[in-house]
Every structure is written in C-alpha cells, then in structure tokens.
PQR file of N, CA, C, O and H, with PARSE charges and radii, in Angstrom:
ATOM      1  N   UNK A   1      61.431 131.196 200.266 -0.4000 1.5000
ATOM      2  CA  UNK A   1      61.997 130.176 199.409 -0.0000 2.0000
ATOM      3  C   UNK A   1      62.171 130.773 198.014  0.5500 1.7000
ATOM      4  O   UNK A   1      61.354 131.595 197.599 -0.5500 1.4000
ATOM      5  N   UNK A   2      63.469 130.287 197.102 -0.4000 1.5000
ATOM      6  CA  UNK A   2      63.470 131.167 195.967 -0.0000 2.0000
ATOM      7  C   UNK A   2      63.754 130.118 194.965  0.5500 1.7000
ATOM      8  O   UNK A   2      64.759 129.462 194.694 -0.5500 1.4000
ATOM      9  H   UNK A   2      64.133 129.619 197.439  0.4000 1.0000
ATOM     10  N   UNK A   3      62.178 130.182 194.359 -0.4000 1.5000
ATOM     11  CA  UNK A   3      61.654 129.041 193.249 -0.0000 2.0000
ATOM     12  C   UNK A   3      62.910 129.500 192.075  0.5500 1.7000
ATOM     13  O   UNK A   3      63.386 130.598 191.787 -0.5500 1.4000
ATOM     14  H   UNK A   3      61.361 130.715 194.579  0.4000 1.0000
ATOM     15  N   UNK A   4      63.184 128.075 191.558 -0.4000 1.5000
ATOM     16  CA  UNK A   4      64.268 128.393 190.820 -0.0000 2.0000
ATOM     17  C   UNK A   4      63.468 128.066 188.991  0.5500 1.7000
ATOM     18  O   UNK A   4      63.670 128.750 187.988 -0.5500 1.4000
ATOM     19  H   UNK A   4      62.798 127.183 191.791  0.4000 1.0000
ATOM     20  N   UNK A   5      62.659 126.932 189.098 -0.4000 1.5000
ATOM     21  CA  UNK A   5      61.530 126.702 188.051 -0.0000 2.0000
ATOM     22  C   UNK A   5      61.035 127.955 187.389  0.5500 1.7000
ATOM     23  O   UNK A   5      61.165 129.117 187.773 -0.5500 1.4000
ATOM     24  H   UNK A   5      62.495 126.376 189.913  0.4000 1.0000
ATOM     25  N   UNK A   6      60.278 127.354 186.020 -0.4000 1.5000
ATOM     26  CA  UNK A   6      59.932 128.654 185.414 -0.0000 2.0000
ATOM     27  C   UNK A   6      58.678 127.666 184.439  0.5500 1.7000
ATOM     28  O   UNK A   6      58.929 127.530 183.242 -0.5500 1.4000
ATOM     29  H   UNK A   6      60.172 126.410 185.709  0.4000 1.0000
ATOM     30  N   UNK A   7      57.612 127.134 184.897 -0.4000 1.5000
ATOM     31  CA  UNK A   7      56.771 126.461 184.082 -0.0000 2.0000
ATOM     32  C   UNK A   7      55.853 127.346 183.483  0.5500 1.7000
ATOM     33  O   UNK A   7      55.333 128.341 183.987 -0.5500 1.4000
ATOM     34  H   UNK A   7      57.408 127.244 185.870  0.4000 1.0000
ATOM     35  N   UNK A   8      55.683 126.789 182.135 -0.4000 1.5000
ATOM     36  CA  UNK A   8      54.774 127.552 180.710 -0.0000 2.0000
ATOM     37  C   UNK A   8      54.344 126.860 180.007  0.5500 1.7000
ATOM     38  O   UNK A   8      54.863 125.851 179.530 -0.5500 1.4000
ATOM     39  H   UNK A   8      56.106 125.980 181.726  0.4000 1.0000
ATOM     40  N   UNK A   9      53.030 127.414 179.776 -0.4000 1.5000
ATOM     41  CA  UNK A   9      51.905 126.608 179.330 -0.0000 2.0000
ATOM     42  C   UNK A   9      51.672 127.336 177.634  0.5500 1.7000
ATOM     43  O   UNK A   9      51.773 128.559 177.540 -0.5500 1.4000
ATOM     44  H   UNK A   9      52.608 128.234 180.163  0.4000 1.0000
ATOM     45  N   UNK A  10      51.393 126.575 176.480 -0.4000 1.5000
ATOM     46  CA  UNK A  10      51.101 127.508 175.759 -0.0000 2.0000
ATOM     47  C   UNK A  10      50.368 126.461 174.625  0.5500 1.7000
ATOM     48  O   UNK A  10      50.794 125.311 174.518 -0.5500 1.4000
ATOM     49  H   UNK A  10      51.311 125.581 176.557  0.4000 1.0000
ATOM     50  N   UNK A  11      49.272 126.932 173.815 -0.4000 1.5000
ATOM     51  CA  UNK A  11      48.800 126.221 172.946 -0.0000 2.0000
ATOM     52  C   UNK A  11      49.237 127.087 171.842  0.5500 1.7000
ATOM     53  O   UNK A  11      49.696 128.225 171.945 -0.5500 1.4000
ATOM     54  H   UNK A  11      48.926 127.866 173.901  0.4000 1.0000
ATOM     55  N   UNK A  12      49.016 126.341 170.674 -0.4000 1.5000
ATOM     56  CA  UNK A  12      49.165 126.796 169.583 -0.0000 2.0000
ATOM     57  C   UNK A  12      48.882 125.775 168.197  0.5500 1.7000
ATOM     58  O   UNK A  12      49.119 124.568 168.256 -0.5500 1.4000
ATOM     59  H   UNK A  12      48.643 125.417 170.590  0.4000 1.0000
ATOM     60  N   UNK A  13      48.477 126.275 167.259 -0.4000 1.5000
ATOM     61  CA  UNK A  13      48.239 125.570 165.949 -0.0000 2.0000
ATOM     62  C   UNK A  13      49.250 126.080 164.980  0.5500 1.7000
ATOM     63  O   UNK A  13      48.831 126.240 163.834 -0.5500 1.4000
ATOM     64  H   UNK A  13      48.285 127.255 167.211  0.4000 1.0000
ATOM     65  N   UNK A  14      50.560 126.380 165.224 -0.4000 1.5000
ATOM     66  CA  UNK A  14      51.570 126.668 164.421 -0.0000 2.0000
ATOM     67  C   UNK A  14      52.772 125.671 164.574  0.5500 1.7000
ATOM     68  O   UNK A  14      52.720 124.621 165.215 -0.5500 1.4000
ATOM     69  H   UNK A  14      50.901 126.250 166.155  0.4000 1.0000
ATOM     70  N   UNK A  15      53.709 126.080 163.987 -0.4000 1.5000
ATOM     71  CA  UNK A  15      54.979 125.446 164.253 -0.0000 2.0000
ATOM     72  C   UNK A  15      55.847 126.659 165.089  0.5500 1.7000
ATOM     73  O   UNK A  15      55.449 127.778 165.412 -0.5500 1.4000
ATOM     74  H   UNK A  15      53.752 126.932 163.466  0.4000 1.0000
ATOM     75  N   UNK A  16      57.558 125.846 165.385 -0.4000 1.5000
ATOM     76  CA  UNK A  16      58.129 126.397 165.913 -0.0000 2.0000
ATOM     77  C   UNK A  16      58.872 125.891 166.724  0.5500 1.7000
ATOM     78  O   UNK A  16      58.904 124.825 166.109 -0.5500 1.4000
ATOM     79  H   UNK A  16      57.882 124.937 165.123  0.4000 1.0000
ATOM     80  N   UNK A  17      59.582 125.680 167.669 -0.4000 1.5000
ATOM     81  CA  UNK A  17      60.337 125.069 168.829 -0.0000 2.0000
ATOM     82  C   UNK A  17      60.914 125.383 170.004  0.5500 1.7000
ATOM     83  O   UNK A  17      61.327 126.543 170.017 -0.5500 1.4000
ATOM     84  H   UNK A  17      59.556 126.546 168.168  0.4000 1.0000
ATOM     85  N   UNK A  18      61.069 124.858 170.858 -0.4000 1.5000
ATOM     86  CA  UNK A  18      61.411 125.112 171.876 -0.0000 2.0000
ATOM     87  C   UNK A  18      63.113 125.226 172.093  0.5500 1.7000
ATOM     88  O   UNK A  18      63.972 124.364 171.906 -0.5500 1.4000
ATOM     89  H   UNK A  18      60.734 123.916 170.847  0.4000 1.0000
ATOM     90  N   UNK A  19      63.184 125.998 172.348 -0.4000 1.5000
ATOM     91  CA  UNK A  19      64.580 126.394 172.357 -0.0000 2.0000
ATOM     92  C   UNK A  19      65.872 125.561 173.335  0.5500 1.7000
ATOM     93  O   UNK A  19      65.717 125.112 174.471 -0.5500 1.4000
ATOM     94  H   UNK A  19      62.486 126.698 172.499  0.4000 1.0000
ATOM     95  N   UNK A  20      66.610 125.540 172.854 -0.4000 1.5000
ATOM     96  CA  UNK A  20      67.967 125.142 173.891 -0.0000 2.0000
ATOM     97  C   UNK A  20      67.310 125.750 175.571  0.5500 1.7000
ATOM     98  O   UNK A  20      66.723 126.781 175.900 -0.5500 1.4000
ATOM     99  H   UNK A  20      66.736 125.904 171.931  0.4000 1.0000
ATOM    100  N   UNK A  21      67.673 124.780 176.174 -0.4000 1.5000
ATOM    101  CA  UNK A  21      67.961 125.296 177.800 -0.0000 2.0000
ATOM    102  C   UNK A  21      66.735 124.761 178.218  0.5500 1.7000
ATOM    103  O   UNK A  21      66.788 125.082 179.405 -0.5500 1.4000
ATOM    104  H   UNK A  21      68.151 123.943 175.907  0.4000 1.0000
ATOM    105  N   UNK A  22      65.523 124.094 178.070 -0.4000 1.5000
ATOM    106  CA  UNK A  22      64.442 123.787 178.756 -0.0000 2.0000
ATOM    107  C   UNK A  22      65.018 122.110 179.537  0.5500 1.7000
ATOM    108  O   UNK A  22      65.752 121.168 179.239 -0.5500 1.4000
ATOM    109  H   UNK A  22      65.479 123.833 177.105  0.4000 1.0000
ATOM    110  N   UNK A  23      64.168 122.525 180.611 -0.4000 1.5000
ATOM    111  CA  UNK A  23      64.846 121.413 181.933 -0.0000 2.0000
ATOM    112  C   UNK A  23      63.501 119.634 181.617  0.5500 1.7000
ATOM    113  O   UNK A  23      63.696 118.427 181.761 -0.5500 1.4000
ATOM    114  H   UNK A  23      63.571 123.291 180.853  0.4000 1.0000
ATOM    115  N   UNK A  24      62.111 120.575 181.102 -0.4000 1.5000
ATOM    116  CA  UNK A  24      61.059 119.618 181.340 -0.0000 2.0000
ATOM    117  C   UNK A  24      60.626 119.647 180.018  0.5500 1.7000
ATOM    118  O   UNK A  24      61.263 120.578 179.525 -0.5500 1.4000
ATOM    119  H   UNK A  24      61.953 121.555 180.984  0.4000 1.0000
ATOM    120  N   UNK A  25      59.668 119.003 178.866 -0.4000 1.5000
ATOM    121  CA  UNK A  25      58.796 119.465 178.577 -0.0000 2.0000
ATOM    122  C   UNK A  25      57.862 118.137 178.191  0.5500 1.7000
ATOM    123  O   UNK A  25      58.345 117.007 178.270 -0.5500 1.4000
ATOM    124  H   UNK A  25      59.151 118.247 179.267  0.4000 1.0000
ATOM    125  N   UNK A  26      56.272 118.400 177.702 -0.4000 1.5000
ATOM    126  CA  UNK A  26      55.438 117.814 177.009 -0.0000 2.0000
ATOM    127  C   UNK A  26      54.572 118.660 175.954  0.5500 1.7000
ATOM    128  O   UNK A  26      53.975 119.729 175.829 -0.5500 1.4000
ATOM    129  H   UNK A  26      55.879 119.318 177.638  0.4000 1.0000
ATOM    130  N   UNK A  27      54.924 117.377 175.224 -0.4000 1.5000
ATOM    131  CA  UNK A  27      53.483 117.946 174.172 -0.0000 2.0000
ATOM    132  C   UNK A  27      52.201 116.990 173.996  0.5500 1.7000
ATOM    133  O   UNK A  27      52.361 115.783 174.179 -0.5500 1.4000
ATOM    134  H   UNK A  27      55.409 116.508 175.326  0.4000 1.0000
ATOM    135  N   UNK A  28      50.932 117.493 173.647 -0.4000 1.5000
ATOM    136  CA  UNK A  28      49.965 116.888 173.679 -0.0000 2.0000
ATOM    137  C   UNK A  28      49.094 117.103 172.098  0.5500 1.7000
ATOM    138  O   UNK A  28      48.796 118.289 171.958 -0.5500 1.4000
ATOM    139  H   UNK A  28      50.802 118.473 173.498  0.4000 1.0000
ATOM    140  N   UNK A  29      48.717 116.373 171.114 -0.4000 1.5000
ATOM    141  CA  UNK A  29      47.823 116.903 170.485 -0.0000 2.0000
ATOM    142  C   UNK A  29      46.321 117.197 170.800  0.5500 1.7000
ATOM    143  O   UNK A  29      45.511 116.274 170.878 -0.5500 1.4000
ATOM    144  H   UNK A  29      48.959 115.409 171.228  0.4000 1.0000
ATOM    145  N   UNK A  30      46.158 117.800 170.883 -0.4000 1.5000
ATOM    146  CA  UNK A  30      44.689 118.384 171.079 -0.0000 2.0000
ATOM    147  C   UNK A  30      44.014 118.564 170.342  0.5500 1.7000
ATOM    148  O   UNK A  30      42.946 119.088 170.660 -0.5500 1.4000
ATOM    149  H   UNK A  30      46.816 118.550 170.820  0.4000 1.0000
ATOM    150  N   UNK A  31      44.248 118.264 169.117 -0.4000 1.5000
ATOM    151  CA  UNK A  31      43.798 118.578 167.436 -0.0000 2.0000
ATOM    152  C   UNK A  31      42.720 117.205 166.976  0.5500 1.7000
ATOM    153  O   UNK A  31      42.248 116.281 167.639 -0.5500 1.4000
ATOM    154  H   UNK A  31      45.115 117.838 168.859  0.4000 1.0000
ATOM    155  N   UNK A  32      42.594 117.649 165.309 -0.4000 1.5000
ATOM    156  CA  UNK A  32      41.892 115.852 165.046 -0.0000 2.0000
ATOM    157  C   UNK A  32      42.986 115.456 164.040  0.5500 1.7000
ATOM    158  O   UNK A  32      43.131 114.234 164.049 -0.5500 1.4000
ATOM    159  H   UNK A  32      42.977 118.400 164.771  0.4000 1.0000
ATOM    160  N   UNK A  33      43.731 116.025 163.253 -0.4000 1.5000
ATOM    161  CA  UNK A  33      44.838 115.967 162.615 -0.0000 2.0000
ATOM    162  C   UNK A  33      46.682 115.102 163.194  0.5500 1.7000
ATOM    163  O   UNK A  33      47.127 115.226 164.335 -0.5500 1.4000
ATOM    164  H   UNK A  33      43.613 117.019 163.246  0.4000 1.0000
ATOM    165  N   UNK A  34      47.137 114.603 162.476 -0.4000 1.5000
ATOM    166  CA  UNK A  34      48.576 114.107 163.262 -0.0000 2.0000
ATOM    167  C   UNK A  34      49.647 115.831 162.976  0.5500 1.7000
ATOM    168  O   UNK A  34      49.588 116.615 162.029 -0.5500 1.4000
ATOM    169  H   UNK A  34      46.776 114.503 161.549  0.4000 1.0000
ATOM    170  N   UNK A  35      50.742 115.883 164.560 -0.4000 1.5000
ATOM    171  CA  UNK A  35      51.122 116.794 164.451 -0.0000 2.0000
ATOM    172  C   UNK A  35      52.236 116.417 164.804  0.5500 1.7000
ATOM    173  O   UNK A  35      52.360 115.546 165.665 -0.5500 1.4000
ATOM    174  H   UNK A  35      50.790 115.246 165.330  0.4000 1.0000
ATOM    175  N   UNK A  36      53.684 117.232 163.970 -0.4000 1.5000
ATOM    176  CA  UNK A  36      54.778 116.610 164.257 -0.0000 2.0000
ATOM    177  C   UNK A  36      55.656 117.487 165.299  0.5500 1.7000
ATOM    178  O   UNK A  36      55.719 118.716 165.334 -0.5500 1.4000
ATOM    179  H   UNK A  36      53.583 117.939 163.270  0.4000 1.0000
ATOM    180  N   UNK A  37      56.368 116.490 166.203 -0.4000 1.5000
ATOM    181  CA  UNK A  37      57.455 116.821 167.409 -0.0000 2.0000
ATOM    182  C   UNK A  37      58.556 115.652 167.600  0.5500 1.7000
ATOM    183  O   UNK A  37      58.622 114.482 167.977 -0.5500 1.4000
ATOM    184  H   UNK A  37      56.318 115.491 166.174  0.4000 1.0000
ATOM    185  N   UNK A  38      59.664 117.052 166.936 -0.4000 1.5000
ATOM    186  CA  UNK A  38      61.235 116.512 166.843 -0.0000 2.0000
ATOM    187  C   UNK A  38      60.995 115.637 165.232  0.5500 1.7000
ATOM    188  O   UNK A  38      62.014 115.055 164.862 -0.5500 1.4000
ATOM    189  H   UNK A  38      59.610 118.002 166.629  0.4000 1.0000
ATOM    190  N   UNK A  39      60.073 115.540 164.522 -0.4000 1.5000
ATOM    191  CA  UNK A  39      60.516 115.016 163.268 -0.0000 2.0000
ATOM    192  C   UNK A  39      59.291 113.810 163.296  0.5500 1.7000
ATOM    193  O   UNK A  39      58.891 113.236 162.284 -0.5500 1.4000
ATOM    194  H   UNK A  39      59.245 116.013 164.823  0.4000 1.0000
ATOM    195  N   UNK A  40      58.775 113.552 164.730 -0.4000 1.5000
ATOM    196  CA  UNK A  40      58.184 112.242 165.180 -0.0000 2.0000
ATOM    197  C   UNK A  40      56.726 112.260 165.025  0.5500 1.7000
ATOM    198  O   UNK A  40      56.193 113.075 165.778 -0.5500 1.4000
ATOM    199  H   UNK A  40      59.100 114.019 165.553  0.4000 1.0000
ATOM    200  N   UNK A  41      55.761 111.469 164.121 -0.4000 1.5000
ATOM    201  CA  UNK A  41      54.056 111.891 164.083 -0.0000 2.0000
ATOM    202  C   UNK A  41      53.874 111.868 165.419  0.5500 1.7000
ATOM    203  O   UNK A  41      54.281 110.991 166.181 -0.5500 1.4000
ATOM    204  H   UNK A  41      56.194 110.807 163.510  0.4000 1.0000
ATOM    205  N   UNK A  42      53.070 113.141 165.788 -0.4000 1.5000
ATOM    206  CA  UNK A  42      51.836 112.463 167.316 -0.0000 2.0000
ATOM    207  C   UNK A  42      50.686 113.128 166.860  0.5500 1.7000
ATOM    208  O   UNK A  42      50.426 114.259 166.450 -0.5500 1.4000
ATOM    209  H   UNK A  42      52.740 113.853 165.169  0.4000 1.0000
ATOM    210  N   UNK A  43      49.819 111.632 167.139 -0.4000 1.5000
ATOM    211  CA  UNK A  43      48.340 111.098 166.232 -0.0000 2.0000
ATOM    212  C   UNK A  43      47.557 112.239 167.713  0.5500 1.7000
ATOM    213  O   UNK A  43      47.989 112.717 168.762 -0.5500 1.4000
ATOM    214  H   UNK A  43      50.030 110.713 167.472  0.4000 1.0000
ATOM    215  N   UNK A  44      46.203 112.239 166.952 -0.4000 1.5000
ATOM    216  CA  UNK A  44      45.954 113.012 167.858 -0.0000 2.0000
ATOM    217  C   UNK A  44      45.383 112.475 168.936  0.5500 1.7000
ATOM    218  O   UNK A  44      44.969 111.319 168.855 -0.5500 1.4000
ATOM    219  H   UNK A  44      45.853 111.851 166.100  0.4000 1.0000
ATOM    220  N   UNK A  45      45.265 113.131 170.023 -0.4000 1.5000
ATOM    221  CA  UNK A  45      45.364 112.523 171.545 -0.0000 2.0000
ATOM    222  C   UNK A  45      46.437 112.054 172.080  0.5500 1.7000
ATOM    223  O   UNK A  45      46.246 111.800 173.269 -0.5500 1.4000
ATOM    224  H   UNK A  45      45.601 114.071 170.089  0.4000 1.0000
ATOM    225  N   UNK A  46      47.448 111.833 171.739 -0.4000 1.5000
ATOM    226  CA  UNK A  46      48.727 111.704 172.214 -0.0000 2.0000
ATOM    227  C   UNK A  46      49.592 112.311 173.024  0.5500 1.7000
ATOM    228  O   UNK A  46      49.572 113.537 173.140 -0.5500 1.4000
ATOM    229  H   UNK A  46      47.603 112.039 170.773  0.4000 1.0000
ATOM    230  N   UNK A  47      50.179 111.792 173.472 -0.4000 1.5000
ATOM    231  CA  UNK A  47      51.275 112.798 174.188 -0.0000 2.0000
ATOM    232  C   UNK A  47      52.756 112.397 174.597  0.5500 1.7000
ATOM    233  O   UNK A  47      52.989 111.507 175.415 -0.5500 1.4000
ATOM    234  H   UNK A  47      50.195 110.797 173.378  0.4000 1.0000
ATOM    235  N   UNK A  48      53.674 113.092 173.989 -0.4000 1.5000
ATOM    236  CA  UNK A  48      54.940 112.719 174.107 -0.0000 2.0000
ATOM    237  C   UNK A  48      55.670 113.719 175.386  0.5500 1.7000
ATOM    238  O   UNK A  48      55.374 114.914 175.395 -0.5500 1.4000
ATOM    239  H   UNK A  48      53.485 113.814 173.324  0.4000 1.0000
ATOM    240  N   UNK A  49      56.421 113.288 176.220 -0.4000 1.5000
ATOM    241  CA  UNK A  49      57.182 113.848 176.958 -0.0000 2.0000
ATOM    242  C   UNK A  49      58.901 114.027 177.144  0.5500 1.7000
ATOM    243  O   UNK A  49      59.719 113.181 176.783 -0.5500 1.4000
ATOM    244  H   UNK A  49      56.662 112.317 176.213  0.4000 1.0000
ATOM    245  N   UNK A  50      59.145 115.017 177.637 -0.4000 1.5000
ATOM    246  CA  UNK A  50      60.353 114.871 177.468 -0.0000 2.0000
ATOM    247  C   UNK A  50      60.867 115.158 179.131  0.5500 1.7000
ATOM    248  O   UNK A  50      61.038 116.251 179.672 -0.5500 1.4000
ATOM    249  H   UNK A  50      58.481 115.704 177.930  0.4000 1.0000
ATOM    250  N   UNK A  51      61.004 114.092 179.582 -0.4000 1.5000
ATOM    251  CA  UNK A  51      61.334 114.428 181.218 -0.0000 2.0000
ATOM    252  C   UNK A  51      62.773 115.003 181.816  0.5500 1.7000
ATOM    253  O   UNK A  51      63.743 115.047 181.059 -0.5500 1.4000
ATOM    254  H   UNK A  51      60.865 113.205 179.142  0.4000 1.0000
ATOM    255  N   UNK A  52      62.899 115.499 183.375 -0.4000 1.5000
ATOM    256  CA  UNK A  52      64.075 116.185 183.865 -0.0000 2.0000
ATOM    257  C   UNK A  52      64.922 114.699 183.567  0.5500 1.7000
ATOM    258  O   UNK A  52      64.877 113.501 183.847 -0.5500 1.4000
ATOM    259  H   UNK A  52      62.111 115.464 183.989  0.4000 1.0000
ATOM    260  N   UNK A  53      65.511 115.441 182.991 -0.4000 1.5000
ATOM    261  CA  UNK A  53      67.137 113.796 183.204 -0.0000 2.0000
ATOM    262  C   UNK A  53      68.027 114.723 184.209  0.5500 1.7000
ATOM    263  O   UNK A  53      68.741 113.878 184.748 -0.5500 1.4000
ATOM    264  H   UNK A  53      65.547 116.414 182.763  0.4000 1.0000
ATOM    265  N   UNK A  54      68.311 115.729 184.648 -0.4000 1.5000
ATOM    266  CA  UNK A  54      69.684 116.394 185.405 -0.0000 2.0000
ATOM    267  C   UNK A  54      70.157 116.890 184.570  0.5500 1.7000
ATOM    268  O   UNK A  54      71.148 117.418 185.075 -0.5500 1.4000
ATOM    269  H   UNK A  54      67.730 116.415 184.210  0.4000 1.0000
ATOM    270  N   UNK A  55      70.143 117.169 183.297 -0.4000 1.5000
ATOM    271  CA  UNK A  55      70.683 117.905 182.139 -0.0000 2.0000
ATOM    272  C   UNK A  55      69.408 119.113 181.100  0.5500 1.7000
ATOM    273  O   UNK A  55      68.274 118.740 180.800 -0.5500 1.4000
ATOM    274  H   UNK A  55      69.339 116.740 182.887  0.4000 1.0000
ATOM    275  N   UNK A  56      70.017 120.598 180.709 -0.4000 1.5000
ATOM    276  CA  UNK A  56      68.802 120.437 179.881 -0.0000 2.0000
ATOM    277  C   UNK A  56      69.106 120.266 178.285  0.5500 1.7000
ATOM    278  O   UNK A  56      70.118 120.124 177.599 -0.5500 1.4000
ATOM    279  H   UNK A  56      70.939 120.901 180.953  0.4000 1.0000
ATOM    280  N   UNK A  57      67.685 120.354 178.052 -0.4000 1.5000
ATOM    281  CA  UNK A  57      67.679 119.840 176.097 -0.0000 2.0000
ATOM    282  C   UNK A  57      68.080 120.443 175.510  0.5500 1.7000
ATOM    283  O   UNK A  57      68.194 121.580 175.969 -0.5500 1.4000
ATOM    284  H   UNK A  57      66.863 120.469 178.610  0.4000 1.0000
ATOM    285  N   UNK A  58      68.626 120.207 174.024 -0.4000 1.5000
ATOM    286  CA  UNK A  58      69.116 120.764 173.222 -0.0000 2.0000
ATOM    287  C   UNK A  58      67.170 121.278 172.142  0.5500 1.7000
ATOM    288  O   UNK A  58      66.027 120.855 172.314 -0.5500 1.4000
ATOM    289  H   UNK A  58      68.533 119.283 173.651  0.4000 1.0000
ATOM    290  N   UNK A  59      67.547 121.942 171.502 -0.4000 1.5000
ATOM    291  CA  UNK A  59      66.408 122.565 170.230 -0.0000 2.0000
ATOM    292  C   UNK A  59      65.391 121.626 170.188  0.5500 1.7000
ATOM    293  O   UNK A  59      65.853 120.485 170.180 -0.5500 1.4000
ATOM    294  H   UNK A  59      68.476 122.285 171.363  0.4000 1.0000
ATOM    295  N   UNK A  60      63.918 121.682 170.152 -0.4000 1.5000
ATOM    296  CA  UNK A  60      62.953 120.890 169.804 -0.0000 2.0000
ATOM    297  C   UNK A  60      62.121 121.235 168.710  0.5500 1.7000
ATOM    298  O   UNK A  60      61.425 122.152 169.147 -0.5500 1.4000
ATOM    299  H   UNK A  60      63.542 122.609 170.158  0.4000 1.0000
ATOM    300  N   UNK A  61      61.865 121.060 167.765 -0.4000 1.5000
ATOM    301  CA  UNK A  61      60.894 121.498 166.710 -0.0000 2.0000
ATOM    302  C   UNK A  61      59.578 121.196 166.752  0.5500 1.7000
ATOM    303  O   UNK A  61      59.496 120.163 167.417 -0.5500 1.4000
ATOM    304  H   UNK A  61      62.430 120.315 167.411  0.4000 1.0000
ATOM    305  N   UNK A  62      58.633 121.498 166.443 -0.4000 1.5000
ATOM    306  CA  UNK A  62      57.308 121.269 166.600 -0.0000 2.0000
ATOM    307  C   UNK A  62      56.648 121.598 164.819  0.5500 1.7000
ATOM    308  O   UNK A  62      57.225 122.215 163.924 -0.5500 1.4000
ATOM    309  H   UNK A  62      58.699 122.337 165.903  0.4000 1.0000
ATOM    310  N   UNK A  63      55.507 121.042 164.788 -0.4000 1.5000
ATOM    311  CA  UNK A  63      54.656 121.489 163.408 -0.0000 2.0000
ATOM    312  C   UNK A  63      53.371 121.025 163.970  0.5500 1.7000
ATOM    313  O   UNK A  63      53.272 119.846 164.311 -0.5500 1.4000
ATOM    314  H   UNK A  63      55.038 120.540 165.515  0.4000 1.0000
ATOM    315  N   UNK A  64      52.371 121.845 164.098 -0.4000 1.5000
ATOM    316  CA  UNK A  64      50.699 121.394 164.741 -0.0000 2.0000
ATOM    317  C   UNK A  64      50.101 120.698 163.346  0.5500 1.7000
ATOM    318  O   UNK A  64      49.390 119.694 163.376 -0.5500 1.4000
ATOM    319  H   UNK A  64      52.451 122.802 163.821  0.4000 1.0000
ATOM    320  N   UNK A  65      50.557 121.487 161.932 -0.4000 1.5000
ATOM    321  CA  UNK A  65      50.024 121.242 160.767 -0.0000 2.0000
ATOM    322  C   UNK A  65      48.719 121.738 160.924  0.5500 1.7000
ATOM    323  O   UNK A  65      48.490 122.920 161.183 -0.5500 1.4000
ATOM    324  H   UNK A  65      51.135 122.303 161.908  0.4000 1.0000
ATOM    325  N   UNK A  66      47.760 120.784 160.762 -0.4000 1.5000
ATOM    326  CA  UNK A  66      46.429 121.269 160.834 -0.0000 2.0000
ATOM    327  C   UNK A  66      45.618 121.263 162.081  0.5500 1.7000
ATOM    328  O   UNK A  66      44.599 121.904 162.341 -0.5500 1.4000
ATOM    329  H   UNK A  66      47.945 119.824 160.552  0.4000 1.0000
ATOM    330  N   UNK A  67      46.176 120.543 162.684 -0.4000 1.5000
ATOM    331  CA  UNK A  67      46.055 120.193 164.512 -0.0000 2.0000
ATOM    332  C   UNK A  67      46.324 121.318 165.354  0.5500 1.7000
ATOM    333  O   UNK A  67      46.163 122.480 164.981 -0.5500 1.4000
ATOM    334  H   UNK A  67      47.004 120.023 162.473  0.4000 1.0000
ATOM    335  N   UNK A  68      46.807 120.923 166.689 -0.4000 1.5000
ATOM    336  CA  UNK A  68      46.401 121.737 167.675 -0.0000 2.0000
ATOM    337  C   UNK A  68      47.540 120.864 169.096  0.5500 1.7000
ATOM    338  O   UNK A  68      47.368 119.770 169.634 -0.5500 1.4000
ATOM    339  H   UNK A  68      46.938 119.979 166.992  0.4000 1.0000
ATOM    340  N   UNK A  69      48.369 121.637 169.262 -0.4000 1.5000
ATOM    341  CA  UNK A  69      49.343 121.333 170.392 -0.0000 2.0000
ATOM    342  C   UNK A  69      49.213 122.183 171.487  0.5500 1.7000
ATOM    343  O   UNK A  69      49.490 123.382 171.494 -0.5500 1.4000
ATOM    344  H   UNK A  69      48.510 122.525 168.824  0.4000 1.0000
ATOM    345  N   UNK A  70      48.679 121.365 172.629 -0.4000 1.5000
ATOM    346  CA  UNK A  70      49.146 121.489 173.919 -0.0000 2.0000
ATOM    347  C   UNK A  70      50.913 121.674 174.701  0.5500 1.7000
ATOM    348  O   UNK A  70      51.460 120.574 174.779 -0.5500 1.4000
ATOM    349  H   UNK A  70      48.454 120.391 172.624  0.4000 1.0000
ATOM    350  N   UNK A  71      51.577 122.569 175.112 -0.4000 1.5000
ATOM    351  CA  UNK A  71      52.989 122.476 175.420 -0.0000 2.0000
ATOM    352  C   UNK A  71      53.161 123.170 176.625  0.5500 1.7000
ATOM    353  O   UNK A  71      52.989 124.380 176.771 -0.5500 1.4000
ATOM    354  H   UNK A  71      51.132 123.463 175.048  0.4000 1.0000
ATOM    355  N   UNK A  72      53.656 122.017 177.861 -0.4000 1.5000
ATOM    356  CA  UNK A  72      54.033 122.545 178.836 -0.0000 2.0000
ATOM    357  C   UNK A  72      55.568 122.277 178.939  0.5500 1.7000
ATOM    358  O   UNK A  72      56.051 121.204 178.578 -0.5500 1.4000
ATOM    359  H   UNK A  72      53.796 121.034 177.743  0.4000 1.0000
ATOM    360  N   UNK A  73      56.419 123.448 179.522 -0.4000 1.5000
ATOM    361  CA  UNK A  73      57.975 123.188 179.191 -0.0000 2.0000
ATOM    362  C   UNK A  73      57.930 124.495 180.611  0.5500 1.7000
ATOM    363  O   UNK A  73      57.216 125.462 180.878 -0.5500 1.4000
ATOM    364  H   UNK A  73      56.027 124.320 179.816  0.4000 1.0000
ATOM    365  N   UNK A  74      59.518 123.603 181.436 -0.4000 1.5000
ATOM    366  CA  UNK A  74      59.523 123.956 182.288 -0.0000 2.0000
ATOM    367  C   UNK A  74      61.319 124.740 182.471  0.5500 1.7000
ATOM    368  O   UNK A  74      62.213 123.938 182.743 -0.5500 1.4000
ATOM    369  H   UNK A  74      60.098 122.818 181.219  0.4000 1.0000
ATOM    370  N   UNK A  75      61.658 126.048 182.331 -0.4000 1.5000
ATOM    371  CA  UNK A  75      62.831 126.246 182.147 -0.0000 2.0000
ATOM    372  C   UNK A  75      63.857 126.748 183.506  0.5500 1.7000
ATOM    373  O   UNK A  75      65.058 126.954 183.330 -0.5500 1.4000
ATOM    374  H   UNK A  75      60.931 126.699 182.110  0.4000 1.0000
TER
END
C-alpha cells in the first residue's frame, strides 16, 4: 500500500507557521501563558484545529510567546 499522508509532530516555544499545502492540522497550548494561532488567543490548555475539508490550507502563523505549542499537521 503506498501511504500518501505525511503526519508531524513538533513542539516548540517559538513562533513561525505552517506553510501553504498542509491537508490537517492542530495546535494545542501546552504552556501556562496565552499563545497566538492565525492572529487568534489560545489560553492555555486549549486546542484549536484545523480539519481535512478536501482542499489544502493556505499559510498559518503561530506565536507560543511565553507558552508552549503542541503541533500536529498532516501534509
């Protein structure tokens, strides 16, 4: 069978984004701080997703700030 998926896991306490072309993704704060994704606060313990629609996403931005993001994105 020839897996066509490409899932990645990555933490980080920086900023940065996820690039054009991802099919899946989520973020989670893992931090004690609020951390921003796409422009949007997520308080910590949260988790925003961005699910398969049949299309993929355009650019996502991220900022952990002082926090701590969980990011699984599936390309």
């Amino acid at each position: 069978m020839n897996t066509q998926a490409n899932p990645i896991e990555i933490e980080t306490d920086g900023e940065g984004q996820l690039d054009a072309g991802f099919l899946f993704a989520s973020f989670k704060n893992t931090g004690t701080t609020i951390a921003l994704v796409n422009g949007v606060i997520l308080a910590p313990g949260e988790a925003k997703g961005y699910p398969f629609v049949g299309k993929v996403y355009q650019a996502i931005p991220y900022q952990a700030q002082e926090s701590s993001l969980r990011i699984l994105y599936t390309l």
